[in-house]
N, C-alpha and C positions, 0 to 999 in steps of 0.2 A: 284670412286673406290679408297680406298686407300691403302698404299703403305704398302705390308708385312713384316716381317719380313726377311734376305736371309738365308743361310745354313752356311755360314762361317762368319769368320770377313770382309773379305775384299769384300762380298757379301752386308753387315750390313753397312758398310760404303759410299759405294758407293748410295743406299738404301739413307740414311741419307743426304748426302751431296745433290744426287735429291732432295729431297725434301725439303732441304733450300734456296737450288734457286729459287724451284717454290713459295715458301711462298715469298723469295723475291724479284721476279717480279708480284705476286699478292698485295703486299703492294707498289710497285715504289719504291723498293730500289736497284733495280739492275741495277750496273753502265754502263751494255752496252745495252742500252737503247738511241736511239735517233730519233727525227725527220725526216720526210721525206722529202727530198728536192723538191719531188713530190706532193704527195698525204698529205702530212701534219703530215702523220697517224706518229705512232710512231712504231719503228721497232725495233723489239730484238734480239740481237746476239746469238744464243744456240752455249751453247759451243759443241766443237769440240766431246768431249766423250758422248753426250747425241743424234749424228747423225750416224746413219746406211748409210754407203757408200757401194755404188753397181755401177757396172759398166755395169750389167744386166737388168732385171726385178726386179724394186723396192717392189710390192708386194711379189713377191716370196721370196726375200732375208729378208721382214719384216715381212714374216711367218716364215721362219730360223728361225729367231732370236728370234721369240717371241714363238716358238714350237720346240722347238732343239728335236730331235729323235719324232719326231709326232706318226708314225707306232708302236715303242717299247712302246710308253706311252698312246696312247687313247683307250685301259683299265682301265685305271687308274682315278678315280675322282679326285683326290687329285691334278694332275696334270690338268687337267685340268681346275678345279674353281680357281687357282691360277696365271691365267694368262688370258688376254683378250687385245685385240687389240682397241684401243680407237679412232675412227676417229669424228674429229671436226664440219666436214661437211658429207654430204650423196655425193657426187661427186664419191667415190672410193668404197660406201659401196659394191655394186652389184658385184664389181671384185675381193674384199675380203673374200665376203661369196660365190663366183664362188669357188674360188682358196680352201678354207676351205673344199667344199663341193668335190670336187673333189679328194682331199687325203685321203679321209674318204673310206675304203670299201662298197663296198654292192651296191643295186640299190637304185636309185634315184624313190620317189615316188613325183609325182605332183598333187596338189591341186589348183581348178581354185575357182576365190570368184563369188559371185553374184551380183550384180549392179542393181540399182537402182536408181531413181529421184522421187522424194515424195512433195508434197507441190506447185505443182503450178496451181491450182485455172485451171480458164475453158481452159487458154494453155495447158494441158496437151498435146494435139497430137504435137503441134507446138515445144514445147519442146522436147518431146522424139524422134523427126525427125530431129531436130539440134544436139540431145546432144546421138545419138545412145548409143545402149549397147559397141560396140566396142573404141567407144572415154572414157566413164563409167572405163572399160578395163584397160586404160592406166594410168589413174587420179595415180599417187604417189604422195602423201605426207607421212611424218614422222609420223603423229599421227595418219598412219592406217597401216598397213599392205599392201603387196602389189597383185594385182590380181593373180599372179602366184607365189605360196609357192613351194618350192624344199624342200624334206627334205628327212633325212637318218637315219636309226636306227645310236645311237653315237654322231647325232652332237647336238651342246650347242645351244640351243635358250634361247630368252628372254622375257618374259611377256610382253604385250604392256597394259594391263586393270587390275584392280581388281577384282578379280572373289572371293575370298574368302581371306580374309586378316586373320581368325583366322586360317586358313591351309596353311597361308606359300603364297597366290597365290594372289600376290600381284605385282601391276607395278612396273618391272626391276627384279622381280623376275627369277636371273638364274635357265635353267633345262638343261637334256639333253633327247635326245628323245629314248624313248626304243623299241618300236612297234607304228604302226600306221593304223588306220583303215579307212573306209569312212566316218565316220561321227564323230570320236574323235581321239585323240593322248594320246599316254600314256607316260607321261614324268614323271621323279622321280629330284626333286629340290637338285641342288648341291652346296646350300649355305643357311646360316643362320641357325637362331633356329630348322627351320623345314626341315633340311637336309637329306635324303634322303627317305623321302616318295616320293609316288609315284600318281597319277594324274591322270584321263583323262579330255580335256581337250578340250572343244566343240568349236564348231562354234559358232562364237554372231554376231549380227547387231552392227556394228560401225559407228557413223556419227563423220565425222571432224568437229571442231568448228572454229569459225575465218574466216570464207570462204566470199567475196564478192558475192559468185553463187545465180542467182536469185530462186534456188530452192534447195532440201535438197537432199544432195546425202548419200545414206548408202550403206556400202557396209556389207557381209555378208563373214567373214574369222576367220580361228584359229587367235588366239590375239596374236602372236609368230612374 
C-alpha cells in the first residue's frame, strides 16, 4: 500500500520523512539497527514518533488513530480507501476486524462455508472419520478465507481470488459491502481504475496450495 499524499505541510512531511526510513531500513542503511545478543536476529529501533502509546487496549487506541471520528466519516468513501490497518502476521487479525466490525451500525449477517476432503482413493471412509466436517470447520489458513464470514452492510473487505480482472475484481482488490444476500454479496470497489462500480459476488470452491495434507481439502466461501 503506498503512502498518500497528507492535507497540509506538516502532514506532507512527516508522510515523507516515513517513508525515508522505511526505504532506509529496507536497503540496511538505518543506523539503529543491531544484533541480537540472543537470538542473533537483527533488531530495529522504531523511532519514538512512528509508536502509538496506550496505557489501555492497544487495538482500540490503533483503531483511534487510524479512524479518528469513525461514526462522522463511514459515509464517506474517500475516507475510508485512504486508510487501512496493516498487520504483519494473522495473530491479531480476528480482534481487529472484531473491533472494526463492531463500530460499524446495523446487524451482523453470518455466512458458514462448506468443507470438504477430495482425493483420497479407497480411504475415503477412514479419512472423513479422522478428519470430520467439524475439524474441516476450523482449518484457517491465509490463502482461504475462513469458515465463519461476519459481515455488515459498510464494511471494507478485500478480494482473496480473481474473479474478473477486466472489471476491477482482482486479488487485493479493495470493496465495501452494500447489501448481502444468500448466495451473493453486493459490493461496489473503492479504489483503482474501476472505482465504484458495483458487483455481486459469489461463492467459489477454493483449495489451498502448499499443504502436506494427505488429501485435498476445499472449502466453498465468498473470496472476501
Amino acid at each position: 500500500m503506498r503512502l498518500n499524499a497528507g492535507n497540509t505541510d506538516v502532514e506532507n512531511k512527516i508522510i515523507a520523512d516515513f517513508s525515508k526510513w522505511q526505504f532506509a531500513v529496507g536497503d540496511g542503511k538505518e543506523t539503529n539497527i543491531s544484533p541480537s545478543s540472543e537470538s542473533g536476529e537483527l533488531l530495529i529501533k522504531i523511532p519514538n514518533q512512528y509508536i502509538v502509546h496506550t496505557s489501555g487496549d492497544p487495538i482500540q487506541k490503533f483503531f483511534e488513530v487510524t479512524y479518528p471520528n469513525f461514526l462522522y466519516n463511514i459515509f464517506s468513501h474517500e475516507y475510508l480507501r485512504s486508510r487501512a490497518i496493516l498487520i504483519p502476521t494473522n495473530i491479531v487479525v480476528d480482534e481487529i476486524n472484531t473491533t472494526i466490525l463492531e463500530k460499524i451500525p446495523g446487524t451482523v449477517y453470518t455466512y458458514l462455508s462448506q468443507d470438504s476432503i477430495d482425493n483420497v482413493g479407497d480411504d475415503d471412509n477412514d479419512f472423513r472419520s479422522v478428519f470430520p466436517v467439524e475439524y474441516l470447520n476450523s482449518i484457517n489458513m491465509p490463502c482461504i478465507p475462513k469458515h465463519e464470514l461476519k459481515l455488515k452492510v459498510r464494511v471494507v473487505v478485500m478480494l482473496m481470488r480473481n474473479l474478473n480482472q477486466i472489471m476491477g475484481l482482482c486479488n487485493g482488490t479493495r470493496m465495501i459491502v452494500k447489501s448481502y444476500r444468500k448466495n451473493n454479496i453486493e459490493c461496489e470497489i473503492l479504489c483503482g481504475s474501476h472505482v465504484g462500480t458495483k458487483h455481486l459476488i459469489p461463492r467459489i470452491e477454493m483449495i489451498p496450495s502448499d499443504t502436506n495434507w494427505p488429501f485435498e481439502f476445499k472449502r466453498v466461501q465468498f473470496p472476501i
